[in-house]
Residue, then its C-alpha position, 0 to 999 in steps of 0.5 A: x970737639x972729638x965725636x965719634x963718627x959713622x961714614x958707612x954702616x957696618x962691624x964696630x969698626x965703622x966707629x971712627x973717633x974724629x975731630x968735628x966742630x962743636x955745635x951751638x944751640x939755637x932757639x929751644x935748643x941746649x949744648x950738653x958738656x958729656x962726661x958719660x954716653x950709655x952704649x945701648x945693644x940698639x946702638x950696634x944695630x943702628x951701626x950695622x944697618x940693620x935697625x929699623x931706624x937708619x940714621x943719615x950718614x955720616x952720624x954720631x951714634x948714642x941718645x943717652x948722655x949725662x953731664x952739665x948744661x955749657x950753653x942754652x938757645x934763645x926760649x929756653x926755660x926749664x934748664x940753664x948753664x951749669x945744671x947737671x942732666x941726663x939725656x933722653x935721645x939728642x940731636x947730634x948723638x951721645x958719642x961725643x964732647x958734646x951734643x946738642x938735644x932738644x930743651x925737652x930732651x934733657x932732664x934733671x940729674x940728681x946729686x946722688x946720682x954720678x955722671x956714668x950712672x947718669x948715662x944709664x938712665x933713659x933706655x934702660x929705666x925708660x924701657x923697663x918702666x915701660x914695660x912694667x907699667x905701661x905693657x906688662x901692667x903689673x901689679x903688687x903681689x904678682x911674680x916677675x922673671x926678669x929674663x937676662x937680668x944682668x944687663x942695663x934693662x935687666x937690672x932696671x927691671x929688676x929694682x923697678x919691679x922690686x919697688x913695686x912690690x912684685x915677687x923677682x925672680x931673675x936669671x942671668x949666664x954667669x957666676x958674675x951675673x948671678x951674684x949682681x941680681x942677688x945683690x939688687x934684690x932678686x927673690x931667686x936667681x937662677x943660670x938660664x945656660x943650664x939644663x932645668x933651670x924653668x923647673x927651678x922658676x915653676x917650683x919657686x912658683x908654687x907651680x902656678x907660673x908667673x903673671x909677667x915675664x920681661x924677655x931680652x932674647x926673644x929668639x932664644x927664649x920666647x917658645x919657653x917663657x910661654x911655658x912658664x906663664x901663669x893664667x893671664x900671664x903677659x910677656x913683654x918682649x924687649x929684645x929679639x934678634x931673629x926669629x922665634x919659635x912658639x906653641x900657640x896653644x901655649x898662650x890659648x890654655x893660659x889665655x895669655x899675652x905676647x906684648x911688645x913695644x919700642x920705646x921710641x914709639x912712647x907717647x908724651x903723657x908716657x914720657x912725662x910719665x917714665x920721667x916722673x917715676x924715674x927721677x924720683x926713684x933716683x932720688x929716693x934710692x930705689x933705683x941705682x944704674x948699675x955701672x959694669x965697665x967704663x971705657x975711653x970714648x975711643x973704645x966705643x968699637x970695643x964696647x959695641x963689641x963686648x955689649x953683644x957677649x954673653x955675660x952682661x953685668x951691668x951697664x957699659x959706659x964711655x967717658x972722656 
């Protein structure tokens, strides 16, 4: 099977596609035929060195997949061959023909629901229903700034906290961005490359602030956002690429929180619960994964290229 390959962390251009043998399940084990893999900003850091979790070299890079079940392992009961899944996490990586994962680690896909949106699912929606439910704990009635809400998690974000019936507010650093969370609900969108634009955030609030905000680039934005809270306001930090500078007097006056998580660390009733939601906000609808490029599975070294430019709108898959 083709699969891309990383012999050595690096650039994008580590990412080498290679012809491997395809692997066959074992006992509790499922073969995933992958029509789409996500590419997930952690993707590139992983590839880089630099992540927290450093992968055994040579690996195949990705956890989100979506496509049908081609095999299954002795014991194996909650899927069979032929079942359409997304992938939470594999054992052989996403950037591939096929991957092996776990029976636990592949859930059902809906009808509705297309094999590239698929491929959207688990760290975008799993992070963001992590955040608001489980982190941020946030409630109908209460105001949300989705801080760069363009991109996989920010769009998640976004149709999650509408569902929940929270007032949205949004920004995203193009014209194109913008005009994607408009579409998917947000209450009021707004350009974080301009001069102002917090202003706009504490006006459209009445000047009390907001209760939640969900940051992507906590050192760029982090110092701000706490001026924008509300009393018992929580940020959830999603993302962070170096250091931030804050006013700690910011959070004490507002009695604030700073929250911060990653999903790997998830507990199984959490996870049970993350999956829960988001089938059935798929199935229902609510939740539509917003696909912005589809590329070649050869392409991955120019999608962990363009995932890092400013200017997401949407989710940026590889098909084969």
């Amino acid at each position: 099977m083709k699969a891309i390959r990383v012999h050595q962390f690096g650039g994008p251009e580590v990412l080498k596609l290679e012809e491997i043998a395809t692997p066959k399940p074992e006992a509790g084990q499922v073969l995933v035929r992958v029509r789409a893999a996500g590419v997930n900003p952690y993707d590139t850091y992983m590839r880089a060195g630099t992540y927290a979790i450093k992968p055994h070299l040579p690996y195949t890079p990705g956890s989100d997949a979506a496509g049908t079940i081609e095999a299954v392992g002795s014991g194996v009961t909650k899927v069979k061959t032929g079942d359409r899944v997304y992938t939470a996490q594999t054992l052989t990586g996403a950037y591939a023909e096929y991957a092996l994962a776990l029976e636990d680690q592949v859930h059902r896909l809906p009808q509705n629901i297309s094999f590239e949106q698929g491929a959207g699912v688990w760290v975008p929606y799993g992070t963001a229903y992590h955040a608001l439910h489980h982190f941020a704990k946030a409630r109908a009635g209460e105001t949300v700034l989705v801080h760069g809400a363009s991109g996989g998690v920010g769009t998640a974000s976004l149709q999650i906290a509408r569902a929940m019936g929270l007032t949205v507010f949004c920004t995203a650093g193009t014209d194109k961005g913008l005009d994607l969370v408009k579409r998917e609900g947000a209450h009021q969108a707004l350009n974080h490359t301009k001069a102002g634009y917090q202003d706009e955030i504490m006006k459209g609030s009445g000047g009390r602030g907001v209760d939640v905000i969900l940051e992507m680039l906590a050192n760029v934005n982090l110092g701000g956002d706490l001026k924008m809270l509300a009393l018992h306001g929580r940020v959830v930090v999603i993302g962070s690429r170096g250091d931030a500078t804050i006013t700690p007097r910011d959070i004490m006056s507002r009695r604030a929180s700073v929250l911060a998580f990653t999903l790997w660390a998830a507990q199984p009733a959490e996870i049970a619960e993350i999956h829960a939601g988001l089938i059935a906000g798929l199935e229902n609808g609510t939740l539509r994964p917003v696909v912005g490029k589809q590329l070649p599975l050869a392409e991955a070294a120019r999608a962990h290229k363009e995932i890092l430019e400013p200017g997401a709108a949407g989710k940026i898959v590889l098909v084969h």
